[in-house]
Backbone as JSON, one array per atom type, in Angstrom:
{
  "sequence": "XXXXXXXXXXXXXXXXXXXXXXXXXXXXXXXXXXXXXXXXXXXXXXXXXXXXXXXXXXXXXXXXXXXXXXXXXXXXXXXXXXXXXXXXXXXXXXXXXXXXXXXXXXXXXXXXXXXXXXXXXXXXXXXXXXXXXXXXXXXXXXXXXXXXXXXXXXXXXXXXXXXXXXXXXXXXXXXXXXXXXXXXXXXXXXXXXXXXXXXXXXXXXXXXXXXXXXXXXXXXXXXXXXXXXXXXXXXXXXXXXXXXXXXXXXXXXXXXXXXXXXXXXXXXXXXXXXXXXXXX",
  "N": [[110.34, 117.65, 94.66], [106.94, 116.95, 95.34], [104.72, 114.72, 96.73], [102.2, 114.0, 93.78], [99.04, 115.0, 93.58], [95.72, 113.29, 93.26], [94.16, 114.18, 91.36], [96.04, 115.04, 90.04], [97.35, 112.98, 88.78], [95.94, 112.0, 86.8], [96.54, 112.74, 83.96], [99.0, 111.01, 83.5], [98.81, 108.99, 84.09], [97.51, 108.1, 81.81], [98.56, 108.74, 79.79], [100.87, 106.81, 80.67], [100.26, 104.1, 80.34], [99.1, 104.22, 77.35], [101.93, 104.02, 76.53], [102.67, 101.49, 77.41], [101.69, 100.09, 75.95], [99.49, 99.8, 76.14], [97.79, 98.24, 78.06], [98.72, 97.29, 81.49], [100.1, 96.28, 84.81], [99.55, 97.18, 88.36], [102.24, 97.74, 88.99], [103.9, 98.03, 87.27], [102.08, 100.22, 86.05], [103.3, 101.85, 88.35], [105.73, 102.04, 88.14], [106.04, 103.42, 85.32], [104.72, 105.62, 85.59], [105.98, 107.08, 87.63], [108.4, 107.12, 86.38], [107.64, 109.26, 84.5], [107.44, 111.42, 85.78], [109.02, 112.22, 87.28], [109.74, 111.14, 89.6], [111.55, 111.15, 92.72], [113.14, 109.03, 94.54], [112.89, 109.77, 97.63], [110.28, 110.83, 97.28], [108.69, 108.87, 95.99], [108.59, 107.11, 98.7], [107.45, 108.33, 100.77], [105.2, 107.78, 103.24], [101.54, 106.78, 103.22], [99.15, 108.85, 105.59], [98.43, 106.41, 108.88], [98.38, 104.44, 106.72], [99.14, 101.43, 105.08], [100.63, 101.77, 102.68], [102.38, 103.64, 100.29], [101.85, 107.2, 99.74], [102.09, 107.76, 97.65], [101.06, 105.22, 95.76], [98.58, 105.29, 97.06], [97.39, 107.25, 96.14], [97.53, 107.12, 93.31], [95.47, 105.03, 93.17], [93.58, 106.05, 93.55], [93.52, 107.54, 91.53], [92.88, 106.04, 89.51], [90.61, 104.87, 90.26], [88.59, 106.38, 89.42], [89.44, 107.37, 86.86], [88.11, 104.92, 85.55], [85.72, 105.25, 86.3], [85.22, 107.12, 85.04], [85.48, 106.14, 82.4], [87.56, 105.98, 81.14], [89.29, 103.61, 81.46], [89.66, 100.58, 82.41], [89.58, 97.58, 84.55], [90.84, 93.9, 85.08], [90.08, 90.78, 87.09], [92.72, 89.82, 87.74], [93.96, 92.18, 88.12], [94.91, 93.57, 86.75], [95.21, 96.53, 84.56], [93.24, 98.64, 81.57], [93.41, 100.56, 78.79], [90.45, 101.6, 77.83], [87.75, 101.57, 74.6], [87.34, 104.47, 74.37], [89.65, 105.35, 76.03], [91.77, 104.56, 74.82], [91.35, 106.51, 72.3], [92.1, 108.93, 73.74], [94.39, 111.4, 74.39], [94.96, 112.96, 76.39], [93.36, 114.71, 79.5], [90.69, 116.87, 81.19], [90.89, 117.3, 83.94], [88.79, 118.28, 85.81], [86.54, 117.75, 84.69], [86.82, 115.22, 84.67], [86.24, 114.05, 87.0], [83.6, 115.35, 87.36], [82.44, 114.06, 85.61], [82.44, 111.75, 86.8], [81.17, 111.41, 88.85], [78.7, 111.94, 87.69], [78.31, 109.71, 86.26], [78.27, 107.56, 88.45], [75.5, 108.72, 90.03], [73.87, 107.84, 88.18], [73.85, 105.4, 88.22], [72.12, 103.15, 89.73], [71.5, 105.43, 91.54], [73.21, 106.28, 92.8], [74.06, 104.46, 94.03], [76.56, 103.06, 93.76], [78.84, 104.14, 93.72], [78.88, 104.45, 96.2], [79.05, 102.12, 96.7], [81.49, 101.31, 95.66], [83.34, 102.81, 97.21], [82.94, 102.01, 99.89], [83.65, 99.24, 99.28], [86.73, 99.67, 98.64], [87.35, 100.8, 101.36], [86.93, 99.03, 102.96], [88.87, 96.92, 102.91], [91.15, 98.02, 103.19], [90.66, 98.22, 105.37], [90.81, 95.61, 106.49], [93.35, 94.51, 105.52], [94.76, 96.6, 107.23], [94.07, 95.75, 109.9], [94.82, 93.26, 109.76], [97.91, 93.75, 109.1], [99.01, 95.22, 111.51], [98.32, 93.48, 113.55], [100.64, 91.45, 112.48], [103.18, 93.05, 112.51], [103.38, 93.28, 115.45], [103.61, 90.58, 115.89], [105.93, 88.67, 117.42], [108.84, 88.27, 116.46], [110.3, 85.35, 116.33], [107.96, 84.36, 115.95], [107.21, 85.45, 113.51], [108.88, 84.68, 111.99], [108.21, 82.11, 111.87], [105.98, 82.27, 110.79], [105.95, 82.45, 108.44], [107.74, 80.41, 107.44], [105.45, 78.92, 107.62], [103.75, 79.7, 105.56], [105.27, 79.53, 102.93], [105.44, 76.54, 102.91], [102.35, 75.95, 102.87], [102.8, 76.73, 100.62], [103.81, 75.03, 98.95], [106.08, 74.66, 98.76], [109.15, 72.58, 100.35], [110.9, 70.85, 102.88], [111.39, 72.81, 104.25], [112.97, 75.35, 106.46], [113.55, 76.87, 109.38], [116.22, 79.45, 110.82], [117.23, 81.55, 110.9], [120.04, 82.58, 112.12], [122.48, 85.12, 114.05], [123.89, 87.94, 112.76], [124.01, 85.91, 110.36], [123.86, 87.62, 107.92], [121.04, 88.32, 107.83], [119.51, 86.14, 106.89], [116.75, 84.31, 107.12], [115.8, 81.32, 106.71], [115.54, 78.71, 104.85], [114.54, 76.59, 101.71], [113.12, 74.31, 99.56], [112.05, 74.42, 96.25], [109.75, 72.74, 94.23], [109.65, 72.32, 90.64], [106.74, 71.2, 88.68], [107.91, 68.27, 89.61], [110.14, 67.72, 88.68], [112.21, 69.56, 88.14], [114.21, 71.41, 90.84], [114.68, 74.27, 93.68], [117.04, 75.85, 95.29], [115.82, 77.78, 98.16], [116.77, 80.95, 99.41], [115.09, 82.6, 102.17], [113.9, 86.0, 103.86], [112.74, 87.03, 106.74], [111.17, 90.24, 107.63], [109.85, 92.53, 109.63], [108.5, 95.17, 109.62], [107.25, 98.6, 109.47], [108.05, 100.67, 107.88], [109.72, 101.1, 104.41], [111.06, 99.09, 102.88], [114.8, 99.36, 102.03], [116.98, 99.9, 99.11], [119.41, 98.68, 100.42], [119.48, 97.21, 101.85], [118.33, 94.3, 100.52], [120.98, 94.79, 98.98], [122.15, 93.69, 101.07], [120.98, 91.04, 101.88], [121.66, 89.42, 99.7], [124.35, 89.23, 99.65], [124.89, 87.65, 101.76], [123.68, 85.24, 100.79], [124.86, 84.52, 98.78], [126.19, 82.18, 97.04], [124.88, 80.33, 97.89], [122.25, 79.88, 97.31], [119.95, 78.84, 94.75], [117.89, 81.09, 94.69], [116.56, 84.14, 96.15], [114.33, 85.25, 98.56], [112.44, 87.95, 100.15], [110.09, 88.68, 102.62], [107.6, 91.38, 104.0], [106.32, 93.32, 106.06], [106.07, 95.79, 105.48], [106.52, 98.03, 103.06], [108.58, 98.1, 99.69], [111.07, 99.88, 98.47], [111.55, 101.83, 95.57], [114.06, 101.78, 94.47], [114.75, 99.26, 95.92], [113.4, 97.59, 94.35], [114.39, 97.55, 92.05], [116.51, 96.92, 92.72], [117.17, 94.24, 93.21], [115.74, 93.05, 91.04], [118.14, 93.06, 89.56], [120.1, 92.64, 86.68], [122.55, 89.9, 86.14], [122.93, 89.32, 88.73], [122.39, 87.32, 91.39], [118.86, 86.42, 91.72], [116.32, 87.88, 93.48], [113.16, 87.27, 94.88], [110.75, 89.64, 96.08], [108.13, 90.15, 99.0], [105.81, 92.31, 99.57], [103.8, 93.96, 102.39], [100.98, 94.55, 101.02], [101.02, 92.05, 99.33], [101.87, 90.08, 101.22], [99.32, 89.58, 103.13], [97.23, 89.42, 101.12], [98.01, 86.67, 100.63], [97.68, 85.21, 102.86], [94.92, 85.49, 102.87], [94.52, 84.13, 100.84], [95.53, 81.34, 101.47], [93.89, 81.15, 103.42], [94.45, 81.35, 105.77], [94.81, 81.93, 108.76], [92.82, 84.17, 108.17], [89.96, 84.79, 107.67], [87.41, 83.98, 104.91], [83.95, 84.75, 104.07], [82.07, 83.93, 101.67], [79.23, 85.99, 101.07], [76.87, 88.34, 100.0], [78.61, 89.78, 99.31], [81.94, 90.45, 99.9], [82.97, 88.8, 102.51], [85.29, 89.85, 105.4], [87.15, 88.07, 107.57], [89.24, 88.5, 110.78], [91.34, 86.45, 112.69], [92.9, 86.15, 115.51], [93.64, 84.81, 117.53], [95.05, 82.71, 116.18], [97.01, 83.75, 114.76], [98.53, 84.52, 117.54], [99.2, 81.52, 118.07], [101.2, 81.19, 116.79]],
  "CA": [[108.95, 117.55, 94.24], [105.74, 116.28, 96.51], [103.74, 113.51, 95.97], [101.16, 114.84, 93.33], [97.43, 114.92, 94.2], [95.22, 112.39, 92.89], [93.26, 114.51, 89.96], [97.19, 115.2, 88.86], [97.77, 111.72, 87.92], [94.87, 111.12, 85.56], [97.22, 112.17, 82.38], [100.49, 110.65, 83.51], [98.47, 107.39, 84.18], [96.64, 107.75, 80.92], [100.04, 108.29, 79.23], [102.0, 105.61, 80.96], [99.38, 102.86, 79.59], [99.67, 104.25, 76.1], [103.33, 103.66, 76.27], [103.26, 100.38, 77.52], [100.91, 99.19, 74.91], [97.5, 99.85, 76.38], [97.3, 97.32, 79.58], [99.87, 97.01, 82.72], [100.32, 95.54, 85.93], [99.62, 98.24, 89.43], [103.69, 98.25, 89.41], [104.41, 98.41, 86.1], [102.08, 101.34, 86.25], [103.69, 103.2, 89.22], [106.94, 102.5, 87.69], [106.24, 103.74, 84.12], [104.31, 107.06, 85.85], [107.19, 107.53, 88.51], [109.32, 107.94, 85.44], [107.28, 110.24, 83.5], [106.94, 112.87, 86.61], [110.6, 112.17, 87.61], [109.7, 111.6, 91.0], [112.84, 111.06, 93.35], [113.2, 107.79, 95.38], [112.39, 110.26, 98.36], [108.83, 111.26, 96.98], [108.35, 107.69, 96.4], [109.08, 106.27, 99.84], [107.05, 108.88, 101.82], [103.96, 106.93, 103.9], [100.28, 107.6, 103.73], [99.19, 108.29, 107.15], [97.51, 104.87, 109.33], [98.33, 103.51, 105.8], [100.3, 100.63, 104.95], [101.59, 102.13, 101.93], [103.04, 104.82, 100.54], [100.86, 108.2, 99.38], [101.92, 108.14, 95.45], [100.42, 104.67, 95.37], [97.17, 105.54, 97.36], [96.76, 108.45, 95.07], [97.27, 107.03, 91.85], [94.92, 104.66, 93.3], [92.37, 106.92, 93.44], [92.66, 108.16, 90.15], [92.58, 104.98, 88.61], [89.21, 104.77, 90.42], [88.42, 108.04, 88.92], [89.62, 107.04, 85.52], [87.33, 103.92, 85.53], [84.27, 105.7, 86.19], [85.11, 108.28, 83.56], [85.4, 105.16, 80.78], [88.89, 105.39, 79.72], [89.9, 101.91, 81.76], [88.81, 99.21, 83.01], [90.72, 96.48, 84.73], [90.43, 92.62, 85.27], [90.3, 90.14, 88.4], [94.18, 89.59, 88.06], [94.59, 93.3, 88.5], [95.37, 94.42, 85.34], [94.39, 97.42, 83.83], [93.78, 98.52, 80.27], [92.89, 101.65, 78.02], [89.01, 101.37, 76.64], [88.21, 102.1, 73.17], [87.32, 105.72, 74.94], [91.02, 105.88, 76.37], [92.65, 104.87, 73.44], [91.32, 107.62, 71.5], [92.64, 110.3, 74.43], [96.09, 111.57, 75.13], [94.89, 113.7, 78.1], [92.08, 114.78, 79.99], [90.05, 117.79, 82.14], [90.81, 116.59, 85.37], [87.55, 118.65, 86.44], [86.28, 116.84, 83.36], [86.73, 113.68, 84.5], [85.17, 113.94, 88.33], [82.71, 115.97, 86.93], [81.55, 113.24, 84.71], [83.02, 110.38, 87.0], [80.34, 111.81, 89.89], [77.66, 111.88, 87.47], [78.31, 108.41, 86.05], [77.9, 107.04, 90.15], [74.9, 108.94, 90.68], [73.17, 107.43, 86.83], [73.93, 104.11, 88.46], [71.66, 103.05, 90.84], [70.65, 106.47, 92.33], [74.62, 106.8, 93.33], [74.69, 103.59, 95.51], [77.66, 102.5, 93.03], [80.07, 105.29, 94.3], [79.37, 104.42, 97.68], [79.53, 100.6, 97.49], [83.25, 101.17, 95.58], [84.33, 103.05, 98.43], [82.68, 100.97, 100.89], [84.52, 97.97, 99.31], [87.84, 99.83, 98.92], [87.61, 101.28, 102.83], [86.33, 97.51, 103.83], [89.94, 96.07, 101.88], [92.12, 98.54, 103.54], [90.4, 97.8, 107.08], [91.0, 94.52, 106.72], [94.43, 94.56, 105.45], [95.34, 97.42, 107.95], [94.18, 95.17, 110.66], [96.09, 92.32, 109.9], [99.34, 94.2, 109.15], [98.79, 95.39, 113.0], [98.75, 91.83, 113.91], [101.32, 91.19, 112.27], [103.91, 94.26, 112.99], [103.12, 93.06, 116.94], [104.73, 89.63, 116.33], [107.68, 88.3, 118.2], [110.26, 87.84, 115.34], [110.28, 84.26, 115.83], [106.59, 83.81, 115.91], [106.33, 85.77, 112.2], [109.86, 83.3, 110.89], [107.21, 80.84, 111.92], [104.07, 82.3, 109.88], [106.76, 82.71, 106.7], [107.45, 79.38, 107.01], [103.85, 78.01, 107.51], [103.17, 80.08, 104.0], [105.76, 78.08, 102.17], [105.14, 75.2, 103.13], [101.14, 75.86, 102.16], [102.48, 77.17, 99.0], [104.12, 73.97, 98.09], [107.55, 74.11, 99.53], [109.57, 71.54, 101.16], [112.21, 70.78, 103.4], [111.69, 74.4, 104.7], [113.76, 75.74, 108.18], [113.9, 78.59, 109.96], [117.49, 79.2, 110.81], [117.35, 82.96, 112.61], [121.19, 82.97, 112.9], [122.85, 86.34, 113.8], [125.43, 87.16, 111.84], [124.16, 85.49, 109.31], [123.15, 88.65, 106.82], [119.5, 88.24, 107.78], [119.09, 84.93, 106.05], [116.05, 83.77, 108.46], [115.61, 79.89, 106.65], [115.64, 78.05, 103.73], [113.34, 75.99, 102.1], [113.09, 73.77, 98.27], [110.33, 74.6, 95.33], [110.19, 72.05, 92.78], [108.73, 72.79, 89.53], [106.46, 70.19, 87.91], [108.23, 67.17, 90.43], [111.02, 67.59, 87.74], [113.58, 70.47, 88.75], [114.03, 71.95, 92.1], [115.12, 75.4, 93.19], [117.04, 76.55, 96.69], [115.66, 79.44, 98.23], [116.94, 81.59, 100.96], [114.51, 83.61, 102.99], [114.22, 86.78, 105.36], [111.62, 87.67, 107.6], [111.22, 91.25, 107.88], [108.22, 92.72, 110.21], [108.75, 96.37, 109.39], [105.95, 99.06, 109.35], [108.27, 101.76, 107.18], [109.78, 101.16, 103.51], [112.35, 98.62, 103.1], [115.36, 100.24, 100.82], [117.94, 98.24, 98.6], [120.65, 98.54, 101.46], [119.19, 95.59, 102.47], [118.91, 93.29, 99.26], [122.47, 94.03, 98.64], [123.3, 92.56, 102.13], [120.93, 89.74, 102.15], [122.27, 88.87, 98.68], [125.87, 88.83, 99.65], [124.55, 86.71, 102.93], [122.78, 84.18, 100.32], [125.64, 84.33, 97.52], [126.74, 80.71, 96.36], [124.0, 79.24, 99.23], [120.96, 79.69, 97.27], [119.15, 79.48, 93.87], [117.18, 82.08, 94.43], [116.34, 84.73, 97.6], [113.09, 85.78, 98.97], [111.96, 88.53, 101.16], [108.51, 88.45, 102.83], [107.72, 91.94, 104.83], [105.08, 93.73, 106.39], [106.4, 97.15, 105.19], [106.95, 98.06, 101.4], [109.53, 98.15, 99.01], [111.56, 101.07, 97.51], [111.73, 101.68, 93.83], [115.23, 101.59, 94.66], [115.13, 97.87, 96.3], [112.72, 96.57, 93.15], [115.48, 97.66, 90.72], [118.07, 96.29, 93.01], [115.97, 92.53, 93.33], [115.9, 92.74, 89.81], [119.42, 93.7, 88.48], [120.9, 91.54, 85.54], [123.42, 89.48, 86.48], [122.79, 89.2, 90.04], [121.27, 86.01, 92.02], [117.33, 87.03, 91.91], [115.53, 87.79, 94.99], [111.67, 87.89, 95.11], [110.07, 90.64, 96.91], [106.52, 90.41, 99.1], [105.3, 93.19, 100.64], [102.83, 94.19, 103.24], [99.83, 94.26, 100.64], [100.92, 90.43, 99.48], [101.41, 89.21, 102.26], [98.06, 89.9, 103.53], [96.49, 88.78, 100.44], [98.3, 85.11, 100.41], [97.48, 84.67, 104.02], [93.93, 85.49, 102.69], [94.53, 82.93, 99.64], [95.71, 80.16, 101.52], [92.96, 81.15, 104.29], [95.48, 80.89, 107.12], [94.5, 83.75, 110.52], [91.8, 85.78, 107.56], [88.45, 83.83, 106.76], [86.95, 84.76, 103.69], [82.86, 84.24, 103.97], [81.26, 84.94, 100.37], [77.47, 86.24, 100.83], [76.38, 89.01, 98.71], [79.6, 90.44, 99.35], [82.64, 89.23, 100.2], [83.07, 89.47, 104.32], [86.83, 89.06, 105.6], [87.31, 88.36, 109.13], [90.51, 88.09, 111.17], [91.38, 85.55, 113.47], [93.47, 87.26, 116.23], [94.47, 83.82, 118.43], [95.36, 81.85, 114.99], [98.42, 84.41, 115.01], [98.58, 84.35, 118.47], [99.38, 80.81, 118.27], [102.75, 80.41, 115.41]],
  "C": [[108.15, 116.76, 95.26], [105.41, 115.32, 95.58], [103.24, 114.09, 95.34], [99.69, 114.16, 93.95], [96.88, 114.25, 93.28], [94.58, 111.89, 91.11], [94.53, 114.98, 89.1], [98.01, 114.3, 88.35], [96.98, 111.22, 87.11], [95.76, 111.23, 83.99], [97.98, 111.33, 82.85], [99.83, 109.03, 83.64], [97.96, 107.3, 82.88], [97.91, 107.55, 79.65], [100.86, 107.06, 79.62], [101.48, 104.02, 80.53], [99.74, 103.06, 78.0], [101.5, 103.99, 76.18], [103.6, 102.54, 76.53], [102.11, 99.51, 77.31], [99.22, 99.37, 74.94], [97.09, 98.71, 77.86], [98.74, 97.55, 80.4], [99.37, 96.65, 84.23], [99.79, 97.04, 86.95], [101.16, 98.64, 88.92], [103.87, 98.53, 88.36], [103.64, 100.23, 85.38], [102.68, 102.33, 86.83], [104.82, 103.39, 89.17], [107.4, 103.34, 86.43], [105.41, 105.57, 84.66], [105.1, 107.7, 86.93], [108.39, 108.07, 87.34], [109.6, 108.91, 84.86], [107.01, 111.69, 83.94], [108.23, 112.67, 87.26], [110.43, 112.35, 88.77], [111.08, 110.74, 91.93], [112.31, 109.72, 94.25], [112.0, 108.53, 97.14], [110.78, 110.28, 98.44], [108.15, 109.91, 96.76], [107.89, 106.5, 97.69], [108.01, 106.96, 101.49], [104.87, 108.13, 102.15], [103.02, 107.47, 103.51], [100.07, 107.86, 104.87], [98.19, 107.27, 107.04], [97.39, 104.25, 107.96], [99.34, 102.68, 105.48], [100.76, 100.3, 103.61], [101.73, 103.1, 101.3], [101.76, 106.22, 99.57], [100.59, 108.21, 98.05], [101.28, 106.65, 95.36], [99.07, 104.59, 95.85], [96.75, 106.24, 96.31], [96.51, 108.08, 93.87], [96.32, 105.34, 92.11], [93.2, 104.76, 92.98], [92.22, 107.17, 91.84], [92.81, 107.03, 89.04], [90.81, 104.66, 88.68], [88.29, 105.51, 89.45], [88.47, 107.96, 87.32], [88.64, 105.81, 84.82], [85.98, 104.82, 85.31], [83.82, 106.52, 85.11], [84.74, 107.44, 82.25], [86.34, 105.05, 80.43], [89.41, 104.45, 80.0], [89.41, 101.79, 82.41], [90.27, 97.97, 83.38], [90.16, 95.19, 85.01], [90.37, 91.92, 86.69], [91.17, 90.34, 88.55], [94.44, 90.98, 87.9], [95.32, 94.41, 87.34], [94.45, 95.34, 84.62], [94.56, 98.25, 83.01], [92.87, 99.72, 79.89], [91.2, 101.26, 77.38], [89.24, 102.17, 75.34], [88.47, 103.65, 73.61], [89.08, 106.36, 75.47], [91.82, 105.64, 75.57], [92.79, 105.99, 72.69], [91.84, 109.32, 72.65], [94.26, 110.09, 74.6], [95.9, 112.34, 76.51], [93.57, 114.19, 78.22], [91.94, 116.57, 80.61], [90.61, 116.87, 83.01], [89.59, 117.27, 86.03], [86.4, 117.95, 85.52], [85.4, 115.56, 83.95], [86.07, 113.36, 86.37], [84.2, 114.45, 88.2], [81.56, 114.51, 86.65], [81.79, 111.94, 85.89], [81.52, 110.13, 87.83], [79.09, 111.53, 89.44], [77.2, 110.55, 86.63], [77.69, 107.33, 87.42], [76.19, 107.5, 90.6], [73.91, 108.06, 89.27], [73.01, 105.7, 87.21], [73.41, 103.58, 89.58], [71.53, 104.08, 92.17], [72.15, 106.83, 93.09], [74.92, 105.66, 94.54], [76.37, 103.11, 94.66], [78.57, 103.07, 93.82], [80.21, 104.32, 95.3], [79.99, 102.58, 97.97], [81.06, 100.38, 96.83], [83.85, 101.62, 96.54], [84.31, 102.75, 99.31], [83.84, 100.07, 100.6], [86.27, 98.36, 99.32], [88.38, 100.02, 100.56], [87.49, 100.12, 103.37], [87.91, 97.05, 103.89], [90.91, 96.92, 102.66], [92.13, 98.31, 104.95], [90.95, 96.58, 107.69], [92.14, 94.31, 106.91], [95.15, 95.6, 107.09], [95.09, 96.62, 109.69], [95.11, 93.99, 110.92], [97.47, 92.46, 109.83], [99.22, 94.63, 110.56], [99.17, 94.43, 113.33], [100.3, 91.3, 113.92], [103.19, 91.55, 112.28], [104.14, 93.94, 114.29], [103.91, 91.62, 116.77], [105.5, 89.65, 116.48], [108.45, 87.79, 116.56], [110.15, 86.5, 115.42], [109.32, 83.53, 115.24], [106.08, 83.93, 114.18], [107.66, 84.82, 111.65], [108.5, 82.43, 110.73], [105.99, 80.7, 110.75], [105.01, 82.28, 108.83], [106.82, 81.38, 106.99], [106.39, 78.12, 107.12], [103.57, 78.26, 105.74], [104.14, 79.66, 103.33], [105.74, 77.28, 101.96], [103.14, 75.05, 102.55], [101.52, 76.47, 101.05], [103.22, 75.99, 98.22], [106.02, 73.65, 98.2], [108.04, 72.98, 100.2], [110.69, 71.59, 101.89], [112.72, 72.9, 104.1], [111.94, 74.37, 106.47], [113.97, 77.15, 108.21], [115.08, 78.22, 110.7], [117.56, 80.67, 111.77], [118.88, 83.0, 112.96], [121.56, 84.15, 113.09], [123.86, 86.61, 113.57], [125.44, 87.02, 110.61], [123.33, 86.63, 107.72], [121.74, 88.76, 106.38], [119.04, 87.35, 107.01], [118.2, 84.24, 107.34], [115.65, 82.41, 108.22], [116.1, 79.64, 105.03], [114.73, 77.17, 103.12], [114.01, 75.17, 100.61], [111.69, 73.74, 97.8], [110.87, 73.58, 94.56], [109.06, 72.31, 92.02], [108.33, 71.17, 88.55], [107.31, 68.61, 88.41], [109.21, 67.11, 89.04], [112.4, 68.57, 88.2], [113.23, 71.2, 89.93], [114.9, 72.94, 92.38], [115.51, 75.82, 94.68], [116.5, 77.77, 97.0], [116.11, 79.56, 99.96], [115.87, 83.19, 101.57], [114.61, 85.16, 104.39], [112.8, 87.12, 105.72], [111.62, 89.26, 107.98], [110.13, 92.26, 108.46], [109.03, 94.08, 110.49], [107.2, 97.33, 108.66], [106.82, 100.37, 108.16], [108.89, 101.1, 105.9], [111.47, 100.35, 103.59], [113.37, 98.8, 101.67], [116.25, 98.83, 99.95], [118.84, 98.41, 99.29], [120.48, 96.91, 101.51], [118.58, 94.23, 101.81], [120.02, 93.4, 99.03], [122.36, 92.75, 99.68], [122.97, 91.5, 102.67], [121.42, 88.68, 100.73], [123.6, 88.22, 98.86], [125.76, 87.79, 100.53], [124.54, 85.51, 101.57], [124.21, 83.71, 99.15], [126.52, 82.79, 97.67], [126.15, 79.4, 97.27], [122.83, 78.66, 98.82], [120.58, 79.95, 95.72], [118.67, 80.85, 93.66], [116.84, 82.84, 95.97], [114.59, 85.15, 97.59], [113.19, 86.41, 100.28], [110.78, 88.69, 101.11], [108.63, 89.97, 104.37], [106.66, 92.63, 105.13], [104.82, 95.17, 106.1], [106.34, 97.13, 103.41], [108.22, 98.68, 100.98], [110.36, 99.3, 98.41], [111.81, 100.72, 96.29], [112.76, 101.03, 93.82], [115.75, 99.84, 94.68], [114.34, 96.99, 95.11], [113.87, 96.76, 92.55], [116.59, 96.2, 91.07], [118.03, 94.8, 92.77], [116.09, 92.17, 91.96], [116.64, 92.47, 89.0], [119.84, 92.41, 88.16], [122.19, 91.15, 85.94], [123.47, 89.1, 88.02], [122.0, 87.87, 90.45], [119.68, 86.96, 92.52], [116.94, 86.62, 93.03], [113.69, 88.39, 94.61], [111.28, 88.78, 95.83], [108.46, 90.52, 97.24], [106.41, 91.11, 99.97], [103.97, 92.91, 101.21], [101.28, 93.62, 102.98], [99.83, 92.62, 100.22], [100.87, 89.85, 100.14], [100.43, 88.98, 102.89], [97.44, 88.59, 102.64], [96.72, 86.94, 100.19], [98.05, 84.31, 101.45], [95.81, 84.47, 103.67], [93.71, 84.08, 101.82], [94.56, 81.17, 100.2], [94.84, 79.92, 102.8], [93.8, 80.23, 105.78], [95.31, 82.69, 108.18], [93.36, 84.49, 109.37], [90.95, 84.78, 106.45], [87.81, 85.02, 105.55], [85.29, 83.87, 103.37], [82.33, 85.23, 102.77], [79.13, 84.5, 100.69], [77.48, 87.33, 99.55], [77.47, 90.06, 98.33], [80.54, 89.52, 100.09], [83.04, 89.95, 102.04], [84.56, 88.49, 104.56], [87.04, 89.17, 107.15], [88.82, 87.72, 109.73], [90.62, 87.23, 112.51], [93.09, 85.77, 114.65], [94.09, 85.62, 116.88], [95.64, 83.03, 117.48], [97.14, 82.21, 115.48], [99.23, 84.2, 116.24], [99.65, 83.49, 118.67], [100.72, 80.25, 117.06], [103.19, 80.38, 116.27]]
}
């Protein structure tokens, strides 16, 4: 099976919310509508092009857009997004229906500048991001250990090292979180500056690397994840490994305003700082 096209995820997204109550997460969406169209790890894993991630989540990107404008959801700051009364009461849609109406919702709204300034701000958000994953894809391996452990250490880490042995099952440092200056939590890290889809081959074998070394594992990469490697990250019984891809990493470099200024005027303007990097 192919990826499907954009206007053929408006039920399967409108279904996969009703099933998991009426709100969900992006992932918890593209895992509960990956289920419901039985799409293969393969069909999952395949790129957008010049995008830095994969086609079934651009698409069902889109028709979340698409689904918004129509009325049946709406989502929050933290990314969550939830059935309106309007999508409650549907089980499925027109898909000519729903661009029909989505088109003529955009143009009812300020003469149709709405449309353009959502896809302005989505094309702005992908520019940005797609620039700094560039950046970041181009570092020397030691230079991006370095930026992983700058962003630990601004996220509240301690006692963090980059370690880079080879050999050592891609374990690239280590660091300590403590929670509430009361309990504290090892973690073992990898650095992974990869522009294609990183599988679970490679959580087993930084797991087995990390096994009886570390609380807890973390990978930080510039590529994205396979269904495959979330499951694996996840599995019961196993020492848990975090997963941040491409699009997080971006956004936490944005958060902790480290290489990607964030000037709010009447919009929000994101600019990248090309030496910053330069200089890990």
């Amino acid at each position: 099976m192919t990826v499907p096209k954009y206007d053929d995820l408006f039920n399967p997204t409108l279904e996969a919310l009703h099933k998991l109550g009426g709100s969900a997460s992006i992932q918890e969406l593209e895992d509960e509508v990956s289920k419901i169209l039985n799409l293969s790890e393969e069909d999952l894993s395949v790129m957008a092009s010049d995008q830095n991630q994969t086609k079934f989540s651009l698409r069902l990107a889109w028709a979340r857009s698409y689904l918004k404008r129509f009325g049946a959801i709406e989502n929050t700051d933290r990314g969550i997004w939830t059935l309106t009364k309007k999508g409650r009461e549907l089980k499925a849609v027109d898909k000519s229906e729903v661009k029909r109406e989505a088109k003529l919702e955009s143009r009812r709204i300020s003469g149709g500048r709405k449309q353009e300034e959502e896809e302005a701000e989505v094309s702005s958000e992908r520019t940005w991001k797609e620039e700094s994953l560039e950046i970041l894809q181009e570092m020397k391996p030691e230079a991006f250990e370095r930026l992983c452990q700058r962003i630990l250490r601004e996220a509240g880490f301690v006692h963090v090292e980059v370690t880079g042995r080879s050999g050592d099952g891609g374990i690239d440092g280590h660091g300590v979180v403590k929670i509430g200056g009361l309990l504290s939590f090892h973690v073992y890290f990898q650095a992974k500056r990869y522009k294609e889809s990183v599988s679970a081959s490679v959580i087993r074998d930084f797991r087995g690397a990390m096994m009886g070394r570390a609380d807890k594992g973390l990978i930080m990469t510039t590529g994205v994840f396979t269904r495959d490697a979330i499951k694996e990250a996840q599995r019961d019984g196993a020492t848990p490994i975090d997963l941040m891809d491409g699009n997080e990493l971006t956004e936490k470099l944005k958060e902790l305003n480290l290489g990607i200024n964030v000037r709010q005027k009447m919009v929000e303007e994101v600019s990248i700082e090309k030496e910053w990097f330069e200089n890990i």
